[in-house]
LUMZA-51601 format. One record per residue: residue in three letters; x, y, z of N, C-alpha, C, O in turn. Coordinates in steps of 0.2 Angstrom, whole numbers, plus 5000, padded with zeros to 4 digits. Example, Ala and Ser with C-alpha at 12.3 -4.5 7.8 and 13.67 -1.06 7.14 Angstrom:
BEGIN
NODE  resn  neast  nnorth   nup  caeast  canorth  caup  ceast  cnorth   cup  oeast  onorth   oup
NODE   ALA   5066    4972  5039    5062     4978  5039   5066    4984  5039   5071    4983  5042
NODE   SER   5064    4989  5035    5068     4995  5036   5064    5000  5039   5067    5006  5040
***
This chain:
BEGIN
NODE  resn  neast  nnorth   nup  caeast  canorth  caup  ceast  cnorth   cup  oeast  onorth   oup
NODE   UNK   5020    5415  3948    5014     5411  3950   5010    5408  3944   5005    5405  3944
NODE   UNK   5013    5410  3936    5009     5408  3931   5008    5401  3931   5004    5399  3927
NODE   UNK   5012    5398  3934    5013     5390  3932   5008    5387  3937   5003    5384  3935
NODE   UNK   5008    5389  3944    5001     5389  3948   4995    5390  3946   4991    5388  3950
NODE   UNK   4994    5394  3940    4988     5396  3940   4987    5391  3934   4981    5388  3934
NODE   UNK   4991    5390  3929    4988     5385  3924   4987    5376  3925   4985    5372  3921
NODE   UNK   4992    5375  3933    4990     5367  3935   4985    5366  3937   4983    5361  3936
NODE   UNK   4982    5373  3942    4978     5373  3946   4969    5372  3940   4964    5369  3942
NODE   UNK   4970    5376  3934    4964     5377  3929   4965    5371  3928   4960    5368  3928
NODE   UNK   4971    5367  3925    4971     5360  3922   4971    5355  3926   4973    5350  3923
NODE   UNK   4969    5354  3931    4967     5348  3935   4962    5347  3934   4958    5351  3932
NODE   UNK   4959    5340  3934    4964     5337  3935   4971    5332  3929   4975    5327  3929
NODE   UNK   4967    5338  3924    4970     5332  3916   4978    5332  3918   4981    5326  3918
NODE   UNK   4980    5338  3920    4988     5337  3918   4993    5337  3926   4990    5336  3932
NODE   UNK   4997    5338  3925    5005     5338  3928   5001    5344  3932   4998    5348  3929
NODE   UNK   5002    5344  3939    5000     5350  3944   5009    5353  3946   5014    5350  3943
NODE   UNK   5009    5358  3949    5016     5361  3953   5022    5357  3953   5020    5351  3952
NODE   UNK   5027    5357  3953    5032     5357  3955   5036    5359  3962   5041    5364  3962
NODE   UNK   5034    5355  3967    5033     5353  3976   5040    5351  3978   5041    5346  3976
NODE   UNK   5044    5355  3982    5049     5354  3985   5048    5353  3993   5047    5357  3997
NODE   UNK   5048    5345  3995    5047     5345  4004   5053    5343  4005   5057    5339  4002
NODE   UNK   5055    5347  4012    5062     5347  4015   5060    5343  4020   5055    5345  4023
NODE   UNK   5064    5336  4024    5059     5334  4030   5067    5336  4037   5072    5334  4037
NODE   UNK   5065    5339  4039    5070     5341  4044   5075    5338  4046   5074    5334  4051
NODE   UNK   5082    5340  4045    5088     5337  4050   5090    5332  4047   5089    5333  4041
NODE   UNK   5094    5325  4049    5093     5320  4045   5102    5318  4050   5105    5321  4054
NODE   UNK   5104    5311  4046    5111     5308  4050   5112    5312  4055   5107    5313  4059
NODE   UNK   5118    5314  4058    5120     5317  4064   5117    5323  4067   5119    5325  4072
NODE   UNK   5112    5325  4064    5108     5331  4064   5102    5327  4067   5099    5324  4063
NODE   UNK   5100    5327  4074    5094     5321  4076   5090    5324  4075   5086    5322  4070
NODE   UNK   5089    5333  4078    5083     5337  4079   5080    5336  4086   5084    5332  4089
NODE   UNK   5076    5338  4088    5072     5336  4093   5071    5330  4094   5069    5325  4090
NODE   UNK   5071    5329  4102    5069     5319  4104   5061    5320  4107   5059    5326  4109
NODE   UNK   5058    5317  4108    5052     5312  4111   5054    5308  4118   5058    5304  4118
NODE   UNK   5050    5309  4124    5051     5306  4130   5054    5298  4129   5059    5296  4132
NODE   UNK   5051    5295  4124    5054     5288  4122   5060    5287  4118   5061    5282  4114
NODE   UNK   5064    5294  4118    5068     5291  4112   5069    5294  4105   5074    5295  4102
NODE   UNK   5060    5294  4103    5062     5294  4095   5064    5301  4094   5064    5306  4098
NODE   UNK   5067    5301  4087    5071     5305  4085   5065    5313  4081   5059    5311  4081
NODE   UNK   5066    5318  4079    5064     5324  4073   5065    5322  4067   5061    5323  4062
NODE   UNK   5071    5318  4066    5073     5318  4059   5070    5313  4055   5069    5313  4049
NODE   UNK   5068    5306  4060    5064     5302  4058   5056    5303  4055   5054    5302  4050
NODE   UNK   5054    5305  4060    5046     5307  4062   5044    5311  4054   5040    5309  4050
NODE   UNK   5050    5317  4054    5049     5322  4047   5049    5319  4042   5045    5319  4037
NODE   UNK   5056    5312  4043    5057     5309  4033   5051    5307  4033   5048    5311  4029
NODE   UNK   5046    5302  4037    5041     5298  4036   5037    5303  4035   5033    5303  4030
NODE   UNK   5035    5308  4039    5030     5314  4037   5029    5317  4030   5024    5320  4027
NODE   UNK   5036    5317  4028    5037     5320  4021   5035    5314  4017   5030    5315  4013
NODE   UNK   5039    5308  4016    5038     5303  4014   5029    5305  4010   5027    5307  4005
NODE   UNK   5025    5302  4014    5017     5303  4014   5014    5308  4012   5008    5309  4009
NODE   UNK   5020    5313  4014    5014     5321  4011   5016    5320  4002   5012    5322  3998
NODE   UNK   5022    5318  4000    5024     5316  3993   5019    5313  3990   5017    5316  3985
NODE   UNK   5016    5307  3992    5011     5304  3989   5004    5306  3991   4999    5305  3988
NODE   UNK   5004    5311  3995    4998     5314  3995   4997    5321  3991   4991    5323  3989
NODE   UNK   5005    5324  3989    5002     5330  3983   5004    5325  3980   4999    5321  3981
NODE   UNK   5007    5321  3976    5004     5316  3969   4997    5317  3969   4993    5321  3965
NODE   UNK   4995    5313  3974    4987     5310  3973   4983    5317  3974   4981    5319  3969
NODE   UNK   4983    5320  3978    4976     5327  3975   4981    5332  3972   4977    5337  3972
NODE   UNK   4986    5333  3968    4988     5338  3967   4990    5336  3958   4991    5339  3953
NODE   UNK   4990    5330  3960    4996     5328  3955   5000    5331  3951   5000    5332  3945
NODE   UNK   5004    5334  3956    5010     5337  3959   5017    5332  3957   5016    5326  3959
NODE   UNK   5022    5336  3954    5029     5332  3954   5031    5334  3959   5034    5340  3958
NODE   UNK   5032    5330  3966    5037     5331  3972   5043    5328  3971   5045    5323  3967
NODE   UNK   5047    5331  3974    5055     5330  3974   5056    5331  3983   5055    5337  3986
NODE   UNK   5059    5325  3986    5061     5328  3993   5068    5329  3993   5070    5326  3988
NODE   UNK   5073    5334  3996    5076     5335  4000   5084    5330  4001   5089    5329  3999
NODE   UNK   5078    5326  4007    5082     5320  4006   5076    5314  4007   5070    5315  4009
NODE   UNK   5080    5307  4004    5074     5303  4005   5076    5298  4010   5072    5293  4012
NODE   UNK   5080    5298  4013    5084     5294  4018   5088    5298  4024   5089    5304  4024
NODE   UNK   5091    5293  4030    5094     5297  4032   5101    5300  4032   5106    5298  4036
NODE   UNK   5101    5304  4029    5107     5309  4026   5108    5313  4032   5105    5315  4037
NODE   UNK   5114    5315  4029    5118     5322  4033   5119    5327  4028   5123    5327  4023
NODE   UNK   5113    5330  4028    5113     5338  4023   5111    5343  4026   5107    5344  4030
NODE   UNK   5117    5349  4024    5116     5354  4026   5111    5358  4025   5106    5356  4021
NODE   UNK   5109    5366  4027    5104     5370  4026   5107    5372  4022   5103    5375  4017
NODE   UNK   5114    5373  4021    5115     5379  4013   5114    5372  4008   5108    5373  4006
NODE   UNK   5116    5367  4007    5113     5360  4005   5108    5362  4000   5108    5364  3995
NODE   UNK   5104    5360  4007    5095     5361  4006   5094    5367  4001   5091    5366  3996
NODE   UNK   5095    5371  4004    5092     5379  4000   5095    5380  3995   5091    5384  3991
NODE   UNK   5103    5377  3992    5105     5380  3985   5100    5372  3980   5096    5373  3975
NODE   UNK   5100    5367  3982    5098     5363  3978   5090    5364  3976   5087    5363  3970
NODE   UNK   5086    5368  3982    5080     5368  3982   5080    5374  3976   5076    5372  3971
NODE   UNK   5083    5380  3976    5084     5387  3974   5086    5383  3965   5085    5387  3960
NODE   UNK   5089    5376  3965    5089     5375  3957   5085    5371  3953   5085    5369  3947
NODE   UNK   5082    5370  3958    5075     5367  3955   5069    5371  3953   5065    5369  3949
NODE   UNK   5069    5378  3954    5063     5382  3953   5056    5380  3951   5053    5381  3946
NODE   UNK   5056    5378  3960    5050     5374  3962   5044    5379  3963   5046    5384  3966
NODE   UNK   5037    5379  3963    5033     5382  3963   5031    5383  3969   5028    5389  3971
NODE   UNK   5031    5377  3973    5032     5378  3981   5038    5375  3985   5042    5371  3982
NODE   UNK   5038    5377  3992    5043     5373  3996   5039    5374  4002   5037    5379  4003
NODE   UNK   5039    5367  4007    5037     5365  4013   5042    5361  4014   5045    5357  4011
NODE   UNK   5045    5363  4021    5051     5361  4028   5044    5357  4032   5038    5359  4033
NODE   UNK   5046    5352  4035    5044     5348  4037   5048    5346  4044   5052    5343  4044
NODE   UNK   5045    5350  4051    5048     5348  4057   5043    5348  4063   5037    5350  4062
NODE   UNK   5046    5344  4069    5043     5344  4074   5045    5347  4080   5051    5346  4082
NODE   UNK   5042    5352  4084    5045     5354  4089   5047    5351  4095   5048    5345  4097
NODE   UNK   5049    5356  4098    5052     5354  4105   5053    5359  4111   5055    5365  4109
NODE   UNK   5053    5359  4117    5054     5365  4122   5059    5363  4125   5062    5358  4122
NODE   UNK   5064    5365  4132    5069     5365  4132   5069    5363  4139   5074    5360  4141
NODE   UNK   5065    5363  4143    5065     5362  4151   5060    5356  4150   5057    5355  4145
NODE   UNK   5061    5353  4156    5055     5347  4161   5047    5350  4159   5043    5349  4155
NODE   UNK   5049    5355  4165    5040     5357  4164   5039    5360  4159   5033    5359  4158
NODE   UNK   5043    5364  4154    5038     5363  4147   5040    5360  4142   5038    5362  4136
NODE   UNK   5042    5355  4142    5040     5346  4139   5033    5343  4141   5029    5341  4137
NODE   UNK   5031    5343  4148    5026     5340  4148   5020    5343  4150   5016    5341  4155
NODE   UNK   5020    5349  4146    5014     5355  4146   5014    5360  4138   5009    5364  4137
NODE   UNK   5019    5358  4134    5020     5361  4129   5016    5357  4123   5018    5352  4120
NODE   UNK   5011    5359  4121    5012     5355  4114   5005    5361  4108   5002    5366  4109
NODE   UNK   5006    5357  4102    5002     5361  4097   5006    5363  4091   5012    5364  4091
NODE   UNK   5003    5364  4085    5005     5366  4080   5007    5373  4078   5004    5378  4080
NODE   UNK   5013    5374  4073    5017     5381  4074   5016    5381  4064   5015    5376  4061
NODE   UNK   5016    5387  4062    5017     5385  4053   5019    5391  4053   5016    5396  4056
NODE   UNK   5026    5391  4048    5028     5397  4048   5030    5399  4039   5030    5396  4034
NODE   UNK   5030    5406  4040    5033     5409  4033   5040    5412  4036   5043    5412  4042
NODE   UNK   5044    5414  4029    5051     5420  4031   5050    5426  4035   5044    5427  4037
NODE   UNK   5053    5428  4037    5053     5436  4041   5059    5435  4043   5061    5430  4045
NODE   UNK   5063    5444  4041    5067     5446  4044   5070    5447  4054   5075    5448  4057
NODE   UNK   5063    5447  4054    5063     5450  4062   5054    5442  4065   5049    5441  4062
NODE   UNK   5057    5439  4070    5052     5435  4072   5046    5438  4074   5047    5444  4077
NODE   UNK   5040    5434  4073    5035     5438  4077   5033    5435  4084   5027    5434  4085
NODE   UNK   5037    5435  4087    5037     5434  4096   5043    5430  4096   5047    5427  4092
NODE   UNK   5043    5432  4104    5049     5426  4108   5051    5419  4107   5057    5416  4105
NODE   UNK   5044    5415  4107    5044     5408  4107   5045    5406  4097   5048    5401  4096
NODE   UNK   5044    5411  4092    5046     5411  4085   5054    5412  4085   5058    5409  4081
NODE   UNK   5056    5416  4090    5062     5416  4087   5066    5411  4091   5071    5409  4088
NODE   UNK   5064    5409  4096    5068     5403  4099   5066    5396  4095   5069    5392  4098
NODE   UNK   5063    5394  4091    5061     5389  4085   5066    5391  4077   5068    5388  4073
NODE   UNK   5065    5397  4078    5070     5399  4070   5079    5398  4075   5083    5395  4071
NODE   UNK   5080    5400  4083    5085     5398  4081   5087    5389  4084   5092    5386  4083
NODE   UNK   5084    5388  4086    5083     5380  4084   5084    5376  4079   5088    5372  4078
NODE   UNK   5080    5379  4074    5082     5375  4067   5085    5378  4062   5085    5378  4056
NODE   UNK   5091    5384  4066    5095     5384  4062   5100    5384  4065   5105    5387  4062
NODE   UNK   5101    5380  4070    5109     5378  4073   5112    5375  4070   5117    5375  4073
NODE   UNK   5112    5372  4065    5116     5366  4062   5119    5372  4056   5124    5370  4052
NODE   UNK   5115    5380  4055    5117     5382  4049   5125    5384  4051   5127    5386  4056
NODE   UNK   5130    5385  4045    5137     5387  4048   5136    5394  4043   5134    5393  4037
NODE   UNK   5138    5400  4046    5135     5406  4043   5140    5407  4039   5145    5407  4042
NODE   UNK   5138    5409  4030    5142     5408  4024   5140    5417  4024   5134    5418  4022
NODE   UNK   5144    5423  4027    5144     5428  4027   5141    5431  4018   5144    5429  4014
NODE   UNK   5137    5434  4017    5134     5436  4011   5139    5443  4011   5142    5447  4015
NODE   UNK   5139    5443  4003    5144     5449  4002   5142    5457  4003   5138    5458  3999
NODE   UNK   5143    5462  4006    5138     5467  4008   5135    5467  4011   5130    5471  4010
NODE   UNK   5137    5464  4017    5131     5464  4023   5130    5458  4027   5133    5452  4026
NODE   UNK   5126    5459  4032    5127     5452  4036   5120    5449  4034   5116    5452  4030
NODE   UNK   5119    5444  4036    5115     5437  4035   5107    5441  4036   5102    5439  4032
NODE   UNK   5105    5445  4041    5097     5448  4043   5097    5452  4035   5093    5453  4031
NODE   UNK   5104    5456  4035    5101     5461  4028   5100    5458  4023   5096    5460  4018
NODE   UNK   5103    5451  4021    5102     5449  4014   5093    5446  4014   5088    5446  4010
NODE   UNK   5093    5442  4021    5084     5440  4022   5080    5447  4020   5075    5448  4016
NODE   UNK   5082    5451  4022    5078     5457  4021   5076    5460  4016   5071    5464  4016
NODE   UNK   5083    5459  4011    5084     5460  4004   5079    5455  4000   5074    5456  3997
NODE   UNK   5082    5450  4001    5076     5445  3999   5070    5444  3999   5067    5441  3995
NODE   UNK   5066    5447  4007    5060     5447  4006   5057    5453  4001   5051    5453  3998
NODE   UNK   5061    5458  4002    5059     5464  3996   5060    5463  3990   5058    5467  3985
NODE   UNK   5063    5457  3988    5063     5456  3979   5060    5450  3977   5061    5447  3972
NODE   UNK   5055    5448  3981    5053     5442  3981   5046    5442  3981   5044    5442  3987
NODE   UNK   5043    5442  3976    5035     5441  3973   5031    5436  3977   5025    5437  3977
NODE   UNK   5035    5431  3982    5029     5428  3983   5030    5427  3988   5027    5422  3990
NODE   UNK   5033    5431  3993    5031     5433  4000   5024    5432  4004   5022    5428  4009
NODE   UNK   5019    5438  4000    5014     5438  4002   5010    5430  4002   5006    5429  4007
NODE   UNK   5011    5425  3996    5008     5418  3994   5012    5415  3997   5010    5409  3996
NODE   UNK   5017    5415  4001    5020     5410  4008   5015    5411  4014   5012    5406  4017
NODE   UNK   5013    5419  4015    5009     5419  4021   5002    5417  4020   4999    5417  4025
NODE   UNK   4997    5416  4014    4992     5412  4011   4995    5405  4013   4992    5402  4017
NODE   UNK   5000    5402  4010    5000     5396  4011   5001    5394  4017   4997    5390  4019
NODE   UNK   5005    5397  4021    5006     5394  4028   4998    5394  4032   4997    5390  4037
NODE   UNK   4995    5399  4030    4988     5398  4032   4981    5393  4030   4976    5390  4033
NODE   UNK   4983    5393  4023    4980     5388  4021   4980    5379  4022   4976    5374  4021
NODE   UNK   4988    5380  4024    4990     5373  4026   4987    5373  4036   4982    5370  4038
NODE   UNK   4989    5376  4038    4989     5377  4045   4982    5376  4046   4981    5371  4050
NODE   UNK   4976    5379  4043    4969     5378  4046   4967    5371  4045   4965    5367  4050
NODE   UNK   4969    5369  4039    4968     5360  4036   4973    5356  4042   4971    5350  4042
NODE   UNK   4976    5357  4046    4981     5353  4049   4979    5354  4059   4979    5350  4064
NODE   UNK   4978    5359  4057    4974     5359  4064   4967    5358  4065   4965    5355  4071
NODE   UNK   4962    5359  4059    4955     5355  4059   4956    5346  4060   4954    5343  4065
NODE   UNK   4960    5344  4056    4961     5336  4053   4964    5331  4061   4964    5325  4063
NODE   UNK   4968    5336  4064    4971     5331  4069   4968    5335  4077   4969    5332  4082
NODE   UNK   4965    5340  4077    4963     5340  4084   4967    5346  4086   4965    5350  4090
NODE   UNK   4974    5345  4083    4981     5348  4088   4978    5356  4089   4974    5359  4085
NODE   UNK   4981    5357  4095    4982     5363  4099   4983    5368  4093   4986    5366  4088
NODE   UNK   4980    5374  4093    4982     5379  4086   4986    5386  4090   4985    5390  4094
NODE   UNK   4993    5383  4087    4997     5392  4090   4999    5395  4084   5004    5400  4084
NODE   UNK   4996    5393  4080    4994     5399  4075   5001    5399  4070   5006    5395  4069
NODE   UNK   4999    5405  4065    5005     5406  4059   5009    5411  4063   5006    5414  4068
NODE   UNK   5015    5412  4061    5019     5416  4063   5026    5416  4060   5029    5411  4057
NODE   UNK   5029    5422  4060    5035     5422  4057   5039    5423  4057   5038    5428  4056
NODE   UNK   5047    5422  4057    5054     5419  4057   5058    5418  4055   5057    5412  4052
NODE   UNK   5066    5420  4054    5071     5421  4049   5074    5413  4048   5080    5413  4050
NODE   UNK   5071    5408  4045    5073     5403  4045   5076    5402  4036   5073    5402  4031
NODE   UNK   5084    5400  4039    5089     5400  4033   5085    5395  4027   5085    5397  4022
NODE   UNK   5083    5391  4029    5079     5385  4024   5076    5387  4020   5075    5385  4014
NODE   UNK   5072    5396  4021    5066     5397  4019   5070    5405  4015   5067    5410  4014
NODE   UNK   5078    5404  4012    5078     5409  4012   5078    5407  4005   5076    5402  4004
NODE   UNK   5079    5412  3999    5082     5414  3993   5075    5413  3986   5074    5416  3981
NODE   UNK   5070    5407  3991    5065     5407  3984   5061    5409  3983   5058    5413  3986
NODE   UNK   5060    5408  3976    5057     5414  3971   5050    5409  3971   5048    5407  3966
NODE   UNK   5048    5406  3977    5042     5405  3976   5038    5402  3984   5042    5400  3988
NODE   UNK   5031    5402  3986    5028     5403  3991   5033    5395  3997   5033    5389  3996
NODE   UNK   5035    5400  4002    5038     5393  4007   5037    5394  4014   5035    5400  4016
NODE   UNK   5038    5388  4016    5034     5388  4022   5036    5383  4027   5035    5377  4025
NODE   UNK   5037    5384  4032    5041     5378  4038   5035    5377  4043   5032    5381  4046
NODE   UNK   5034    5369  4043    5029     5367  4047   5029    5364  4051   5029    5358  4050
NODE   UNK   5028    5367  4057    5030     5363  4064   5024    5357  4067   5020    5359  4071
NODE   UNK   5024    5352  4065    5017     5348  4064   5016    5348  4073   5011    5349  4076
NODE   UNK   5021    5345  4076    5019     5347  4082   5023    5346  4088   5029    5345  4085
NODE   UNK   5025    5344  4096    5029     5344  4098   5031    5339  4102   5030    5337  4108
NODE   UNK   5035    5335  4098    5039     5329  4102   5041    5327  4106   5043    5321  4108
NODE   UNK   5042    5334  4108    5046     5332  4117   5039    5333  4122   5041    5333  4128
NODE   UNK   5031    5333  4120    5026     5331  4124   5025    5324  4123   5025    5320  4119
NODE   UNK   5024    5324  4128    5023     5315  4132   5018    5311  4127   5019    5308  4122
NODE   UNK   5015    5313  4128    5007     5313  4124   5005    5316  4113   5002    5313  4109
NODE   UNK   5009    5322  4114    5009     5323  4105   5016    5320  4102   5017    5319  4096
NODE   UNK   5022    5319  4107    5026     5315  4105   5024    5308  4100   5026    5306  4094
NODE   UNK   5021    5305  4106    5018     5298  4105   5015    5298  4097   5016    5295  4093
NODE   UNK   5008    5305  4097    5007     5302  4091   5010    5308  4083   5007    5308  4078
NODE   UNK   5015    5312  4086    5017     5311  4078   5023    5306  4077   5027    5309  4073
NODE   UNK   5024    5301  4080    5026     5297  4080   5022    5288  4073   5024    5284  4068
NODE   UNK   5015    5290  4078    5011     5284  4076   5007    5287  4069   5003    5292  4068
NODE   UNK   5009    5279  4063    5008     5278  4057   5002    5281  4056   5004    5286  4052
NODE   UNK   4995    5284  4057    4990     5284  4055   4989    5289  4057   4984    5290  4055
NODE   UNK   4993    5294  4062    4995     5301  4063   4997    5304  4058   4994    5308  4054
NODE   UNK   5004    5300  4057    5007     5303  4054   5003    5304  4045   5006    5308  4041
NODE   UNK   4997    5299  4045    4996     5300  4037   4990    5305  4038   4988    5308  4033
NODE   UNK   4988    5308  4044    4982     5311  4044   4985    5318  4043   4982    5322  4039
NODE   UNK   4991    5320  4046    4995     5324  4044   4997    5326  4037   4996    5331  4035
NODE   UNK   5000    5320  4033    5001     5321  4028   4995    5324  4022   4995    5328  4017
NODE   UNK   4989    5321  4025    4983     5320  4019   4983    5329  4022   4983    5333  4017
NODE   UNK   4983    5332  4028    4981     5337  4030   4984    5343  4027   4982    5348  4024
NODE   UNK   4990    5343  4028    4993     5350  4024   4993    5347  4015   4995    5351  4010
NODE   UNK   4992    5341  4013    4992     5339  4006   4986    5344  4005   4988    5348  4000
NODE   UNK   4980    5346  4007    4973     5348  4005   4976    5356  4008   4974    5360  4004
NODE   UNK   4979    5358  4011    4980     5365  4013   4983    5368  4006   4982    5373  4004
NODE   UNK   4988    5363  4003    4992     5367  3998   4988    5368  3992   4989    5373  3989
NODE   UNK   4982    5362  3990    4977     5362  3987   4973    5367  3986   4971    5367  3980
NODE   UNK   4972    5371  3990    4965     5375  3992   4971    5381  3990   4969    5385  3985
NODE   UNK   4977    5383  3992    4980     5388  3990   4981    5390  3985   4982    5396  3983
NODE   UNK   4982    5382  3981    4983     5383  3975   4978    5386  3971   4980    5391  3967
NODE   UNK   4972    5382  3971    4964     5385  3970   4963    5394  3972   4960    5398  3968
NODE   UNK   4966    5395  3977    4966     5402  3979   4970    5404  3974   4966    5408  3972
NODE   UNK   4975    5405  3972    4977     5408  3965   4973    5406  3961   4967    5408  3963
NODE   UNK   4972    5403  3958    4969     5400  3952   4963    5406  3949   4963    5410  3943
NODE   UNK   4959    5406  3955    4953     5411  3954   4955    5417  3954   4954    5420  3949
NODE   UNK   4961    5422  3960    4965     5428  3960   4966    5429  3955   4962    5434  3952
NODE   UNK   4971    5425  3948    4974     5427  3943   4969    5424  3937   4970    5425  3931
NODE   UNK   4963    5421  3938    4959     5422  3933   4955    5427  3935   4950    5424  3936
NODE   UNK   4956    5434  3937    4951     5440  3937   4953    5444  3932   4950    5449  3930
***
């Protein structure tokens, strides 16, 4: 976290964090659809897209996405490229979805999560296993895939500063747009495994309602979103800054 704490003191003169957004899913990978159609994997590039130029601008933050187009990338993909950048942060950028009629057009609101081994509720683990259906499971040596998460979250410093940041992002995202708050919550999602630095998957909100479909679809949504978790990462960063200069 020392590099956090010296962008965060040097702002604005210098180079802030080194920012990794993953925008969800992408080519054959749709992700969740919207009552009209649109797609997850779209909605997230463009969300991510935005929040890129939103950590420049208050963070002036070197972002790096993922993907910048629509591609076909895996979650081991994603996680080993992210894991070789040893970035200061990482946000996944997705939108939800529910699975029936009636809770399509009664479901919606914001979900922000951190790692955990074990979900914390039903509706958490039915979203972690959503967005990791596309993963094809690369058996870890010594154990299965929940021990190596487990293992990970115990050798990993910044555990506790994913669960700050998913909070610090979450309050800014749910003041800024209105949406429903269901809160932070935890969940064994492959994207979020191996880094040695605070991550966090961000369910901006749910596409498959009639109504929050519609607008995190729409352009001025979508940027009010972006500006919103850009000041969440902001303020967390500031929240180090002060911790480690005591």
């Amino acid at each position: 976290m020392r590099s956090l704490l010296l962008c965060a003191i040097a702002l604005p003169a210098f180079a802030g964090p080194l920012v990794i957004v993953d925008p969800g899913h992408g080519g054959n990978q749709t992700g969740a659809g919207s009552p009209t159609g649109a797609w997850e994997k779209d909605a997230a590039l463009e969300i991510s897209k935005l929040l890129k130029a939103e950590l420049e601008a208050q963070l002036r933050a070197t972002v790096k996405l993922t993907r910048s187009k629509d591609d076909n990338l895996s979650l081991h993909d994603r996680v080993d490229w992210a894991n070789a950048q040893k970035p200061d942060l990482f946000i996944s950028v997705h939108l939800n979805s529910m699975p029936t009629k009636k809770q399509r057009q009664s479901t919606e609101g914001i979900e922000t999560y951190f790692l955990s081994a074990a979900a914390s509720g039903d509706q958490a683990k039915k979203v972690a296993a959503r967005e990791n259906a596309e993963f094809h499971e690369k058996r870890p040596k010594g154990g299965d895939t929940l021990a190596f998460i487990l293992a990970d979250l115990q050798r990993s410093e910044a555990h506790a500063d994913s669960s700050r940041l998913a909070y610090a992002v979450h309050e800014e995202l749910v003041s800024a747009t209105g949406g429903l708050d269901r809160g932070v919550q935890q969940a064994p999602f492959y994207v979020l495994m191996g880094l040695q630095a605070p991550a966090i998957l961000v369910e901006v909100g749910f596409i498959s309602h009639p109504d929050e479909g519609a607008r995190l679809t729409d352009p001025e949504y979508q940027q009010k979103a972006a500006e919103a978790i850009a000041r969440g990462v902001a303020a967390f960063v500031r929240q180090v800054a002060v911790r480690e200069a005591k």
